[in-house]
Backbone of each chain as ProteinMPNN parsed JSONL, in Angstrom:
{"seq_chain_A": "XXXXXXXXXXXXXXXXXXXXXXXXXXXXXXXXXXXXXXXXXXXXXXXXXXXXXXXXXXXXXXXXXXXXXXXXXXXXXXXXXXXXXXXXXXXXXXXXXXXXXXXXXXXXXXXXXXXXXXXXXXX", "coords_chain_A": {"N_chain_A": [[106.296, 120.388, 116.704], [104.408, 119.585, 118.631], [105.424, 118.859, 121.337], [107.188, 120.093, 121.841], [105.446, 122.325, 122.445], [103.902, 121.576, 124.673], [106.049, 121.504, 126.585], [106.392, 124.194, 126.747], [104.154, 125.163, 128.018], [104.097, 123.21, 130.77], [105.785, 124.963, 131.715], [105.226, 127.372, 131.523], [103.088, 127.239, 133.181], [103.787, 126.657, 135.226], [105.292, 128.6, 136.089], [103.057, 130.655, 136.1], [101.372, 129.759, 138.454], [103.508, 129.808, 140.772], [103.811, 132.141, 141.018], [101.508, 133.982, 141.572], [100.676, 132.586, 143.921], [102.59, 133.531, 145.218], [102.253, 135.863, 145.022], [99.52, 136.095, 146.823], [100.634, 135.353, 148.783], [101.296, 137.563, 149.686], [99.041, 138.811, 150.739], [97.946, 136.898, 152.64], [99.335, 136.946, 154.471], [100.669, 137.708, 157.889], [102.607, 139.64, 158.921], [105.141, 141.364, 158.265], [107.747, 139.84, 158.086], [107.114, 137.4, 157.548], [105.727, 137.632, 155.116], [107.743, 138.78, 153.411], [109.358, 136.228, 152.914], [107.688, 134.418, 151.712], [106.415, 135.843, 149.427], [109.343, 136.422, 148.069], [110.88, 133.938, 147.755], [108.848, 132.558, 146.161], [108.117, 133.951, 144.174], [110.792, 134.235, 142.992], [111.211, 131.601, 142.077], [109.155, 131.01, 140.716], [110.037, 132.563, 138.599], [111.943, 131.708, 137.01], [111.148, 129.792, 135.457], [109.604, 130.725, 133.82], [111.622, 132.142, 132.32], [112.479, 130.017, 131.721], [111.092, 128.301, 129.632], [110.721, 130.812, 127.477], [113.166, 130.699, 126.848], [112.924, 128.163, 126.114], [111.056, 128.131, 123.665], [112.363, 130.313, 122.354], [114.947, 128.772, 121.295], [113.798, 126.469, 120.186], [112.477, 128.023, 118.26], [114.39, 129.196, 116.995], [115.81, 126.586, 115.77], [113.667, 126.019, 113.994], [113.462, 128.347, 112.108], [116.267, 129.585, 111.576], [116.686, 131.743, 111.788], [119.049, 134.395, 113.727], [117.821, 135.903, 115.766], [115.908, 134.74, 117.244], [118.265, 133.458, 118.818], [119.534, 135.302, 120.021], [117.335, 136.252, 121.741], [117.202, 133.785, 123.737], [119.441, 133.818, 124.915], [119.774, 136.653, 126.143], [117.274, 136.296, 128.019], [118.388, 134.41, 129.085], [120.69, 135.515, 130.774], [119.116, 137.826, 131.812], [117.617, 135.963, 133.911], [119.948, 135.096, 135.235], [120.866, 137.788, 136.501], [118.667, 138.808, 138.062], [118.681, 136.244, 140.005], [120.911, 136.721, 141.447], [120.55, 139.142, 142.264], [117.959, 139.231, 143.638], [117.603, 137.802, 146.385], [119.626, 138.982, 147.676], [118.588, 141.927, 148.082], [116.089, 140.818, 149.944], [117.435, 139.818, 151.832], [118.327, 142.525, 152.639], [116.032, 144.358, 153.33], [114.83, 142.435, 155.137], [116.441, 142.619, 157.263], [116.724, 145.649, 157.608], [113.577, 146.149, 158.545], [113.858, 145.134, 160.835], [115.94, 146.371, 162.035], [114.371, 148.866, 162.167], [112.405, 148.887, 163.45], [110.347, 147.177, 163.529], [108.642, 144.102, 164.604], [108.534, 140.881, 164.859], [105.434, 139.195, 163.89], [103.919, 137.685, 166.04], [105.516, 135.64, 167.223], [107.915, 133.817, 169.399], [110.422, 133.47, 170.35], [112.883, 135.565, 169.71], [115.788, 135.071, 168.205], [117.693, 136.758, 166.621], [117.355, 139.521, 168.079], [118.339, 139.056, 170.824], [120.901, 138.138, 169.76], [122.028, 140.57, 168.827], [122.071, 142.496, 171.307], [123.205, 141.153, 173.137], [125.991, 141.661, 171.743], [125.964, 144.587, 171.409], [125.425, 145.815, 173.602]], "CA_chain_A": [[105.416, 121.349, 117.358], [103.631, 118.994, 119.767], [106.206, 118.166, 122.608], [107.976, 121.424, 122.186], [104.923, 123.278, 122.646], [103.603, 121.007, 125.68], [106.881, 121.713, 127.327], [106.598, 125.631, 127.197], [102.694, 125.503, 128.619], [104.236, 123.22, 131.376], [106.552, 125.792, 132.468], [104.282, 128.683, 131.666], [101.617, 127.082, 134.005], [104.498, 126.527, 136.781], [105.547, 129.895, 136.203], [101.366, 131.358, 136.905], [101.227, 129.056, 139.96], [103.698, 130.203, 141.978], [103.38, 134.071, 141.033], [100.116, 133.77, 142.344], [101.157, 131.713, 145.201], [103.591, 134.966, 145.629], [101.256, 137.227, 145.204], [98.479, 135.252, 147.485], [101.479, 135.331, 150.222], [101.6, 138.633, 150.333], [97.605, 139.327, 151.127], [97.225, 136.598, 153.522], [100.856, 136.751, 155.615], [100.348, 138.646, 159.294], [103.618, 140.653, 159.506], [106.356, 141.503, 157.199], [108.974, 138.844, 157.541], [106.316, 136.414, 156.466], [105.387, 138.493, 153.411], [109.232, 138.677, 152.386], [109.792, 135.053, 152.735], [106.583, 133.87, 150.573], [106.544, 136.644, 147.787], [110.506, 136.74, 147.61], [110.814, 132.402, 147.416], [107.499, 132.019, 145.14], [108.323, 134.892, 142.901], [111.513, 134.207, 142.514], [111.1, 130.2, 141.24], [108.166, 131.614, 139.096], [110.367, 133.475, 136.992], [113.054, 130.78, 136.716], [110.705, 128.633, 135.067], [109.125, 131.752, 132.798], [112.914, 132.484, 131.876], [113.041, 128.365, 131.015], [109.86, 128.624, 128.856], [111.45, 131.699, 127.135], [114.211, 129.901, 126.105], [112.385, 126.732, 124.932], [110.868, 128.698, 122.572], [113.721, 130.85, 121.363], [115.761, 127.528, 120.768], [112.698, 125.953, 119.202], [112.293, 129.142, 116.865], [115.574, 129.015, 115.983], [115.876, 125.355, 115.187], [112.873, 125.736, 112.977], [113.515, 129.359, 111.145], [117.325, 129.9, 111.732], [117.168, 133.516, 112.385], [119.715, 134.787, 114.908], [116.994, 136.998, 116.297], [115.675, 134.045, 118.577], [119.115, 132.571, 119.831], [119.652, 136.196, 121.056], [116.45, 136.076, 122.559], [117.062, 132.887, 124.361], [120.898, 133.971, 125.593], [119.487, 137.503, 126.954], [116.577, 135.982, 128.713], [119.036, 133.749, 130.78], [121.607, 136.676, 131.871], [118.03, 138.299, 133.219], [117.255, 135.342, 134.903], [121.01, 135.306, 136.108], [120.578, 138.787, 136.913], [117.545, 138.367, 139.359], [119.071, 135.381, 140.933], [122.243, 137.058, 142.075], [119.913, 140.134, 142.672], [116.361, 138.985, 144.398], [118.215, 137.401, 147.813], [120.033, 140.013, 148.666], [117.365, 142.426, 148.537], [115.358, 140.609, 150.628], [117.746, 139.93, 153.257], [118.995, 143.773, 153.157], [114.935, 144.466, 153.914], [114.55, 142.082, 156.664], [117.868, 143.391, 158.342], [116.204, 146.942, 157.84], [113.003, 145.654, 159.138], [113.991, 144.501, 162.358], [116.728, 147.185, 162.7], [113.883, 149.798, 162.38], [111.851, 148.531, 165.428], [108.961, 146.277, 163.519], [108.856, 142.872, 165.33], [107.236, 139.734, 164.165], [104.07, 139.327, 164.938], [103.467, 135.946, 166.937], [106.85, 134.97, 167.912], [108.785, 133.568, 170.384], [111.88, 133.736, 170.329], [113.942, 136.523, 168.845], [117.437, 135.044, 168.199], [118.524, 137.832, 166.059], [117.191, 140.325, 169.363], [119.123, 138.12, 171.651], [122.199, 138.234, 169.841], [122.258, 142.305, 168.889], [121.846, 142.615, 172.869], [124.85, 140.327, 173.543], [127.121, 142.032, 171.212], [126.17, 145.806, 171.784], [124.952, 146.683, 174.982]], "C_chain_A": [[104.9, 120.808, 118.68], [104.553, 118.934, 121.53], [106.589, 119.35, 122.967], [106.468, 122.403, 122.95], [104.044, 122.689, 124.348], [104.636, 121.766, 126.97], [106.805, 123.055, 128.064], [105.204, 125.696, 127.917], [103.187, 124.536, 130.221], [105.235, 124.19, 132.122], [105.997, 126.97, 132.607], [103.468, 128.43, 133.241], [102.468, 126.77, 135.666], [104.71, 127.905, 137.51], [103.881, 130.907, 136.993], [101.168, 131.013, 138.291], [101.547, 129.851, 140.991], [104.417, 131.813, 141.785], [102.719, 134.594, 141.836], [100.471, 133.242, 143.434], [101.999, 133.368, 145.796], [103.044, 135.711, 145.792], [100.012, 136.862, 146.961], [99.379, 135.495, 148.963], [101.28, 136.62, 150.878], [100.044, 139.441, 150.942], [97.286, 138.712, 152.497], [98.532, 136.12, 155.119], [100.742, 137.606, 156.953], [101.824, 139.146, 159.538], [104.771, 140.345, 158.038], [106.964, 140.611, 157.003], [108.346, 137.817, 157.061], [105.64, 136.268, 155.451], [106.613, 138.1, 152.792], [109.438, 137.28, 152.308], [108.679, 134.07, 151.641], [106.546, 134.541, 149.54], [108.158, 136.445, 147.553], [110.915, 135.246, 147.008], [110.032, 132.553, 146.124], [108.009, 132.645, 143.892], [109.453, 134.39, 142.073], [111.542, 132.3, 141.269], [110.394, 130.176, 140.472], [108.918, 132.039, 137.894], [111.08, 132.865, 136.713], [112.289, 130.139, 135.308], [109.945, 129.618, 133.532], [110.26, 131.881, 131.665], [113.247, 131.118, 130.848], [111.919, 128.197, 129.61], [110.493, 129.414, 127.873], [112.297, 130.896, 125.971], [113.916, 129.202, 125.486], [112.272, 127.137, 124.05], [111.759, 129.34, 121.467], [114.405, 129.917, 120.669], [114.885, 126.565, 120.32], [112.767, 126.495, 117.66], [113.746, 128.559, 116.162], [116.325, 127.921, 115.152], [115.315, 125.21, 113.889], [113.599, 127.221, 111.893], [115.047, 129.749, 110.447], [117.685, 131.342, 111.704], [117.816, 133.497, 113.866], [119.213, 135.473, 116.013], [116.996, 136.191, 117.876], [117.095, 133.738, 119.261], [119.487, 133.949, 120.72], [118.502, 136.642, 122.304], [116.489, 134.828, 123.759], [118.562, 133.68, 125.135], [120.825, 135.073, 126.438], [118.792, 137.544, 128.269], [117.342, 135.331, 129.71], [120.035, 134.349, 131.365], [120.037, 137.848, 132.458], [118.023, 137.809, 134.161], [118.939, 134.911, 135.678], [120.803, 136.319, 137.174], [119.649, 138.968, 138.753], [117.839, 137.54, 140.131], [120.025, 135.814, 141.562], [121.704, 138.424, 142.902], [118.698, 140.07, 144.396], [116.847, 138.843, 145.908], [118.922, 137.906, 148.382], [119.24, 141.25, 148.967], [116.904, 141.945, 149.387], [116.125, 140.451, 151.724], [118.24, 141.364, 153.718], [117.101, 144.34, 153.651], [114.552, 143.871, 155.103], [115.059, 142.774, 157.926], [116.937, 145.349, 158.694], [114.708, 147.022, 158.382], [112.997, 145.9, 160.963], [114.883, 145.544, 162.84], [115.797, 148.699, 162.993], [112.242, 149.712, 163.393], [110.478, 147.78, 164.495], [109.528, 145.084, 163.673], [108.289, 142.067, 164.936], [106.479, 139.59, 165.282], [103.906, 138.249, 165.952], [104.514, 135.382, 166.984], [107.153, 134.959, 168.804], [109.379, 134.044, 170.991], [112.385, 134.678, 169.511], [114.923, 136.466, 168.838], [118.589, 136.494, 167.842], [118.581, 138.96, 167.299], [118.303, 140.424, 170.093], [120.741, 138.735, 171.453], [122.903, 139.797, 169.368], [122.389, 142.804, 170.369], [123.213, 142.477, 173.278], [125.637, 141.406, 173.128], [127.199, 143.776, 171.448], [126.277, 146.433, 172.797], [125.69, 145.272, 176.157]], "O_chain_A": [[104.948, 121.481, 119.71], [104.018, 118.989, 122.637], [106.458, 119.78, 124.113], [106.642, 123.086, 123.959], [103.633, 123.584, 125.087], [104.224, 122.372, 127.959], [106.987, 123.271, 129.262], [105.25, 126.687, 128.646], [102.628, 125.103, 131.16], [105.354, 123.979, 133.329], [106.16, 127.645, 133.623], [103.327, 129.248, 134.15], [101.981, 126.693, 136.794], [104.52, 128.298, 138.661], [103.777, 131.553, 138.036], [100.851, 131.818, 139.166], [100.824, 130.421, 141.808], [105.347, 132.349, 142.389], [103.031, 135.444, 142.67], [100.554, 134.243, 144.145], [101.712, 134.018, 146.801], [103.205, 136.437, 146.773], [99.989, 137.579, 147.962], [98.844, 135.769, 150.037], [101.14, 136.856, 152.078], [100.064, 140.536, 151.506], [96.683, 139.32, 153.381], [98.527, 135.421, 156.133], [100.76, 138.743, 156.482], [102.168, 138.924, 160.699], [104.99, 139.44, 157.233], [107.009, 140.222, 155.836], [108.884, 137.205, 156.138], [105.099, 135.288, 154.939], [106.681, 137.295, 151.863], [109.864, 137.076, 151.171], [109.066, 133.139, 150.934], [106.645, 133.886, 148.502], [108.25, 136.222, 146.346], [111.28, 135.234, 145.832], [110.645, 132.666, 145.063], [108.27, 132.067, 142.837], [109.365, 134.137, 140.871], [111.832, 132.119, 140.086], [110.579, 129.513, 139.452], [108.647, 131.956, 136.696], [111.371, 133.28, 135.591], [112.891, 130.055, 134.238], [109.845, 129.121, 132.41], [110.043, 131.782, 130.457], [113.875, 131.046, 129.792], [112.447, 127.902, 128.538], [111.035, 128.638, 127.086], [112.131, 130.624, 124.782], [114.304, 129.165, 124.319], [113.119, 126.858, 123.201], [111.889, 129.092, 120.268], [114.546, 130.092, 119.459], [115.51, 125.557, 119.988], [112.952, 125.983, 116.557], [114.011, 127.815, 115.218], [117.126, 128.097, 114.234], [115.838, 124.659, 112.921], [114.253, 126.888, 110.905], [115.193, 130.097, 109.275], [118.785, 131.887, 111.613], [117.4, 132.896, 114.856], [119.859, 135.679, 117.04], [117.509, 136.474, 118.959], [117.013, 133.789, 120.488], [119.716, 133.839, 121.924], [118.722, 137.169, 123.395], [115.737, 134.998, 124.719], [118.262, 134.133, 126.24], [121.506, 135.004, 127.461], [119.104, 138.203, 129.261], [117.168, 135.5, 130.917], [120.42, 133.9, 132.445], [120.121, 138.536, 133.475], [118.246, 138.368, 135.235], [118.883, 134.372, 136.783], [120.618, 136.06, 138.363], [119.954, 139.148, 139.932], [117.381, 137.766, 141.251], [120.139, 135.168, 142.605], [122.235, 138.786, 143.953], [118.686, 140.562, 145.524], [116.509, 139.741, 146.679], [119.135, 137.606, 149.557], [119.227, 141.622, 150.14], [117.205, 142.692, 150.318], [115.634, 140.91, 152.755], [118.544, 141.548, 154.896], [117.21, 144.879, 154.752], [114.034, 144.505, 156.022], [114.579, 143.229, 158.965], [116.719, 145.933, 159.755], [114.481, 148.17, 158.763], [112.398, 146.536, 161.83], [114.773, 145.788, 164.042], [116.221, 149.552, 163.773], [111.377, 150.503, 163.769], [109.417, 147.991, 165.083], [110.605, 144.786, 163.157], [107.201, 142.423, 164.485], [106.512, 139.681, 166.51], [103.636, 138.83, 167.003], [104.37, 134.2, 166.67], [106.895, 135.946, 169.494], [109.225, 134.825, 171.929], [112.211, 134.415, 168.321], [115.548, 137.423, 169.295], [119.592, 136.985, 168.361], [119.704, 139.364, 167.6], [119.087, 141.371, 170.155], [121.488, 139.354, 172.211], [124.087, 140.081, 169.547], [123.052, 143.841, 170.396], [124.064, 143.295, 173.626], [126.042, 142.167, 174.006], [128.297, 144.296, 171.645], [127.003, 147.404, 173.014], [125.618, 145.387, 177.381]]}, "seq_chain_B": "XXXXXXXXXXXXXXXXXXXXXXXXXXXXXXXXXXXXXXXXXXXXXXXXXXXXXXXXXXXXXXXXXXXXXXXXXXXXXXXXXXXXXXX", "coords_chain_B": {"N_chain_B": [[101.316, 138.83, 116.519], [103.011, 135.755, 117.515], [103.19, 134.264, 119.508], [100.577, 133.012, 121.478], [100.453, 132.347, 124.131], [101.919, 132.852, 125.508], [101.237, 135.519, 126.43], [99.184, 134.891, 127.771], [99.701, 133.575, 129.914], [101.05, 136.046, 130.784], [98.925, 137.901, 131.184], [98.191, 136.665, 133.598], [99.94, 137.017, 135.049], [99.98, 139.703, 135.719], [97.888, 140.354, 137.027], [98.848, 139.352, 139.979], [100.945, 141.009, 140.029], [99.039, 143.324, 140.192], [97.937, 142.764, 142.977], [100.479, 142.624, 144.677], [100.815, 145.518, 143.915], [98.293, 146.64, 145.719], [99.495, 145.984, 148.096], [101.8, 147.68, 148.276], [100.364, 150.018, 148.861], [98.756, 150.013, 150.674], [100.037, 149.397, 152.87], [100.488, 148.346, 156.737], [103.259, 149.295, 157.884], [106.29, 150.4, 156.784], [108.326, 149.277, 155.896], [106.431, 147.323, 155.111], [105.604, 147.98, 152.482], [107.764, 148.436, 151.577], [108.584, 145.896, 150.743], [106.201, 144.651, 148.927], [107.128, 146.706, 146.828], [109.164, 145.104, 145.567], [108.539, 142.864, 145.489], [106.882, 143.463, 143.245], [108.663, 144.815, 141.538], [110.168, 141.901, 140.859], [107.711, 140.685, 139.407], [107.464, 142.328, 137.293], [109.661, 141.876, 135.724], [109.878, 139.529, 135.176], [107.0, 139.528, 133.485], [108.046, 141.54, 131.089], [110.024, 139.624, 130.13], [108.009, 137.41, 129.002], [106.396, 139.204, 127.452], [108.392, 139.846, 125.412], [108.854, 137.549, 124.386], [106.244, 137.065, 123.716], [105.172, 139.4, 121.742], [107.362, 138.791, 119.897], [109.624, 140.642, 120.571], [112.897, 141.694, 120.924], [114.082, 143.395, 122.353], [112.819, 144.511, 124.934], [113.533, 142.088, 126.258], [115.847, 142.701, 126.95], [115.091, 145.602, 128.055], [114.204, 144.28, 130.755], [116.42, 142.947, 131.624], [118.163, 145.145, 132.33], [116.096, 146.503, 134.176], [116.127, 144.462, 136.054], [118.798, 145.147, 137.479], [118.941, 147.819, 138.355], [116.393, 147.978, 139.857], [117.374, 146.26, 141.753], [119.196, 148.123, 143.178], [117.903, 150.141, 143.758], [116.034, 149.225, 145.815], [117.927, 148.689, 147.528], [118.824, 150.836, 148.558], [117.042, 152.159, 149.749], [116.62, 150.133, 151.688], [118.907, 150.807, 153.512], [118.284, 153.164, 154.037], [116.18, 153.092, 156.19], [117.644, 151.524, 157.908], [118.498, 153.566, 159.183], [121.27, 154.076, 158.262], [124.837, 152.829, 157.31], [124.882, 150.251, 159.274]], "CA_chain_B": [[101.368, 138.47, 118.455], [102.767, 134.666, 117.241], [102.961, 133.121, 120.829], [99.922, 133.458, 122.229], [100.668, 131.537, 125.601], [102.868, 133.946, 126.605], [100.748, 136.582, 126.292], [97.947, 134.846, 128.519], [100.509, 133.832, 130.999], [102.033, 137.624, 131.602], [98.085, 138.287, 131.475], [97.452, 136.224, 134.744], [100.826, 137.092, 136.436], [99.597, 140.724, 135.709], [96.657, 140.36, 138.72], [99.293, 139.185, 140.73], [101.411, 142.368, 140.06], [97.819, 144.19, 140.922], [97.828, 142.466, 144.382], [101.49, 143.716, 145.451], [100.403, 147.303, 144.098], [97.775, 146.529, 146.829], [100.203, 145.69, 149.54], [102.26, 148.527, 148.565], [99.235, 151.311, 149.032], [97.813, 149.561, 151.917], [100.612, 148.238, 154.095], [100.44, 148.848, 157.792], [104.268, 149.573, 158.004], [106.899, 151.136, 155.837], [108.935, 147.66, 155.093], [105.362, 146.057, 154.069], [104.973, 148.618, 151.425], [108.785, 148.152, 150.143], [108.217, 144.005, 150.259], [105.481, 145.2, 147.817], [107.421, 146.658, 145.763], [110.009, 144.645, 145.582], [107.727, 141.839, 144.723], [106.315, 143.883, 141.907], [109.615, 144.19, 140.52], [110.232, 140.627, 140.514], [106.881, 140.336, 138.731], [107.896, 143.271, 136.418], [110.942, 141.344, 135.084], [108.8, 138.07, 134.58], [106.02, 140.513, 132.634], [108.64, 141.733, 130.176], [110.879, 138.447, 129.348], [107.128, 136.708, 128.676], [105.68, 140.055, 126.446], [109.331, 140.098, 124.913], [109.003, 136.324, 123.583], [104.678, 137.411, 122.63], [105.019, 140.184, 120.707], [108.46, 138.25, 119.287], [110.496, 141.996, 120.646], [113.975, 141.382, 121.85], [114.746, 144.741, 123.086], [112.059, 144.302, 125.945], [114.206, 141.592, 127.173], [117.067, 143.917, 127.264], [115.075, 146.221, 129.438], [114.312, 143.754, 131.654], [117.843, 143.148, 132.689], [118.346, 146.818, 133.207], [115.056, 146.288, 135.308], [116.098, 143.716, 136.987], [119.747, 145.335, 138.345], [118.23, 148.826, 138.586], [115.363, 147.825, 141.208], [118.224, 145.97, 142.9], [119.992, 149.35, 143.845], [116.807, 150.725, 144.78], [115.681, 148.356, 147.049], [119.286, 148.309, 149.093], [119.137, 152.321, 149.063], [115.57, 152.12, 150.321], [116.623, 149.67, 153.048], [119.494, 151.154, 153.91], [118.091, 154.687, 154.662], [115.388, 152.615, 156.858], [117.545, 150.847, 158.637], [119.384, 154.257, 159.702], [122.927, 154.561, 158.178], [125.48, 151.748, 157.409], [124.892, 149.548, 160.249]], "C_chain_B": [[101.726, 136.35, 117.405], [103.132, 133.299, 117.826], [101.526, 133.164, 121.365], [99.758, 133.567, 123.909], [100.843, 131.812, 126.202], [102.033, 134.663, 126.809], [99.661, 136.015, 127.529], [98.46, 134.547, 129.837], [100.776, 135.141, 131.838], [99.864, 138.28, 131.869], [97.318, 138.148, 133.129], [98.473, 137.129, 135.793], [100.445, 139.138, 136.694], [98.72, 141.492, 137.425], [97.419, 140.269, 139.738], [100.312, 140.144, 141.216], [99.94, 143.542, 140.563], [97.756, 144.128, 142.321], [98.897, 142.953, 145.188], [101.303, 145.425, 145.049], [99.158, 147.807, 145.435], [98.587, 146.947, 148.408], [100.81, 146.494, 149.268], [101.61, 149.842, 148.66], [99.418, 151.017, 150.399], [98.788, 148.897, 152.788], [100.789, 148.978, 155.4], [101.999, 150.244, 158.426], [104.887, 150.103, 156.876], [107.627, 149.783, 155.296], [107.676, 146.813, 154.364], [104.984, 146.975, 152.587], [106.513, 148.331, 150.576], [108.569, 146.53, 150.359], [107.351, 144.208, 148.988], [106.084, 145.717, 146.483], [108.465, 146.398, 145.321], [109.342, 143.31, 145.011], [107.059, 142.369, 143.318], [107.411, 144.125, 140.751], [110.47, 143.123, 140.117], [109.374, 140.317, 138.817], [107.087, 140.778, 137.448], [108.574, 142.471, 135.434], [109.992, 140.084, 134.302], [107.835, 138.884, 133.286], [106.888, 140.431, 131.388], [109.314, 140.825, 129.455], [109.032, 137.946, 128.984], [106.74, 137.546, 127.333], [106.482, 139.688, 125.02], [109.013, 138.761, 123.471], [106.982, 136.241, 123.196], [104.691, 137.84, 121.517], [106.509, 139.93, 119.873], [109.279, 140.377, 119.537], [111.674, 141.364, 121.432], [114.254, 142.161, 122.647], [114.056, 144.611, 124.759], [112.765, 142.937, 126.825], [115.462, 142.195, 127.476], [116.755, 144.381, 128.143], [114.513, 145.584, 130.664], [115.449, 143.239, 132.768], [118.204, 144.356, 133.237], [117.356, 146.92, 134.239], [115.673, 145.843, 136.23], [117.395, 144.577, 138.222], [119.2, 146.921, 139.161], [117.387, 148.89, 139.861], [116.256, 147.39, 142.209], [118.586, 146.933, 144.006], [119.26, 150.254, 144.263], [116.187, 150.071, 145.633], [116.898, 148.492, 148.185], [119.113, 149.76, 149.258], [118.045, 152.252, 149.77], [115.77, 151.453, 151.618], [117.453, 149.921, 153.862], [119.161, 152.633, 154.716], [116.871, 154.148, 156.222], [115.887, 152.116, 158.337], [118.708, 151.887, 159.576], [120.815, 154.354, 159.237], [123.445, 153.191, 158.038], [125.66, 151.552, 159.18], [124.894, 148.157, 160.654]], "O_chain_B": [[100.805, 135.809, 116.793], [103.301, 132.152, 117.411], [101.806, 133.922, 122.294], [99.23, 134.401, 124.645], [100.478, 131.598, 127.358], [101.836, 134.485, 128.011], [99.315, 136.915, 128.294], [97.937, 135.041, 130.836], [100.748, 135.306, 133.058], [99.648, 139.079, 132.781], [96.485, 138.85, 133.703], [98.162, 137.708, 136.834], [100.681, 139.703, 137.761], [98.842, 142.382, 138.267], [97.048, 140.962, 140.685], [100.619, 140.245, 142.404], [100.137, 144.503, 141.307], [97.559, 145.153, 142.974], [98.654, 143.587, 146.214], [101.616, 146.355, 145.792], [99.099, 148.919, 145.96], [98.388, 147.743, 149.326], [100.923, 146.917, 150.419], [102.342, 150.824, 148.535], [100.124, 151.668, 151.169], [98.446, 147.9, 153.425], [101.196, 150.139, 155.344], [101.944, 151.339, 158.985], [104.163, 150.322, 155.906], [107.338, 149.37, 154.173], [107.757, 145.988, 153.454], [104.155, 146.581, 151.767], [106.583, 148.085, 149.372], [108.141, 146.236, 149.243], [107.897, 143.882, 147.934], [105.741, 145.354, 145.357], [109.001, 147.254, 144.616], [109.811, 142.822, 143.982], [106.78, 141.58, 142.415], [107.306, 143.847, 139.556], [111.341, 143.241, 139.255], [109.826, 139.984, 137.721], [106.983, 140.01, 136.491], [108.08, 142.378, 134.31], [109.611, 139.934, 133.141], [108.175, 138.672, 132.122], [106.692, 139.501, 130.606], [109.355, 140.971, 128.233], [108.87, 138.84, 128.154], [106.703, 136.957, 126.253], [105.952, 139.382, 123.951], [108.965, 138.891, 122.247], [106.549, 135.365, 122.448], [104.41, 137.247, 120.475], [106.859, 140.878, 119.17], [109.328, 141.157, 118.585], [111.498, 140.64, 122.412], [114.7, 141.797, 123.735], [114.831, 144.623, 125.715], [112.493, 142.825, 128.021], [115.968, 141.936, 128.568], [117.376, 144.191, 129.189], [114.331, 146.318, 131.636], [115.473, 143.143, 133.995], [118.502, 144.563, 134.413], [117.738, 147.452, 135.281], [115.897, 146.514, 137.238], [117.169, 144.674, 139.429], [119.112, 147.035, 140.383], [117.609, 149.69, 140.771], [116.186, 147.842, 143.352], [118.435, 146.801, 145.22], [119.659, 151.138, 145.02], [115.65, 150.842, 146.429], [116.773, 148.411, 149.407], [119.308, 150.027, 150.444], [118.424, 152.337, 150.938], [115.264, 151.946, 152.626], [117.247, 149.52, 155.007], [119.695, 153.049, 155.744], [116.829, 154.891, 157.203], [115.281, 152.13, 159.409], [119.526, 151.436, 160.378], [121.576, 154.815, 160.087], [122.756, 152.287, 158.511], [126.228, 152.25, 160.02], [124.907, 147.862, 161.849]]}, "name": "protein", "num_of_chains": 2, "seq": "XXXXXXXXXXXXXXXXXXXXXXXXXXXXXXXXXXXXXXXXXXXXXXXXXXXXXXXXXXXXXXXXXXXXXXXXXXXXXXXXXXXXXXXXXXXXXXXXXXXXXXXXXXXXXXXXXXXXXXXXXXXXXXXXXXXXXXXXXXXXXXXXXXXXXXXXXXXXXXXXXXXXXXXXXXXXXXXXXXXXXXXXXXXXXXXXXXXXXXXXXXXXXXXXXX"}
């Protein structure tokens, strides 16, 4: 009980962190692309670690009880967290792209490479 | 309920799903309101695999994968109509 259950409260408590941290990004970020890059990062390594937690448990349970219930619980939970990983990062870069292609600019920047090189290549 | 852990976990990340329902009311622009909710269905997914392994339900991690691909294909239609047409 002891180690196993240590294990899942450190991953739980990694998992709360940087949710919050994700969430927290998105209140105190001054323009969009620095919203998507702090909630879309944070969130996403939050749930990795929720997904890992998850599992501990399932493959805990099932060590101790031997119901099939948990190992399907543990094997589903990590084609989610497949799921979302193959998912989350392209979302966010098909939002930036739509972003910037629909005329909002970051706020306090420079340089606009991406600008730059849409310029070059169209006009 | 014979995790509890979980349950107090998906309780916190809950607030943090409250704060992107925030940013998607209240965002200046139309991309800060889908970042919003695009972060909420991150959170979403997290919510349900945690409840799933609380209330010991498997199915709820089921519909979290359907969550998860589901929001996918609404997020790219959403940014696609935004960003004007395949471009």
């Amino acid at each position: 009980m002891s180690w196993v259950y240590y294990t899942i409260c450190t991953f739980l408590t990694i998992n709360v962190i940087f949710n919050m941290l994700g969430s927290i990004a998105l209140i105190r970020f001054p323009d969009v692309y620095t919203r998507l890059h702090g909630a879309t990062k944070c969130t996403t390594f939050g749930t990795i670690f929720a997904v890992l937690a998850v599992m501990t448990h399932g493959l805990y349970r099932l060590h101790v009880t031997g119901d099939p219930k948990y190992l399907q619980m543990a094997l589903h939970s990590f084609v989610a967290l497949i799921a979302l990983l193959l998912t989350n990062p392209v979302g966010a870069h098909a939002i930036a792209k739509a972003a910037h292609l629909s005329g909002v600019k970051p706020a306090k920047a420079v340089v606009d490479a991406y600008e730059e090189k849409l310029g070059g290549e169209e006009e | 309920m014979i995790a509890p852990e979980f349950f107090y976990a998906a309780l916190v990340i809950a607030i943090g799903g409250l704060i992107s329902v925030f940013r998607a009311i209240a965002g200046p622009t139309v991309p800060d309101r889908v970042v919003g909710v695009d972060t909420l269905n991150t959170i979403v997914v997290a919510l349900m695999v945690l409840l799933g392994a609380a209330y010991d339900r498997t199915i709820y991690i089921d519909i979290a994968i359907v969550y998860a691909l589901l929001s996918f294909i609404g997020t790219l239609i959403i940014a696609r109509y935004l960003q004007g047409g395949l471009r």
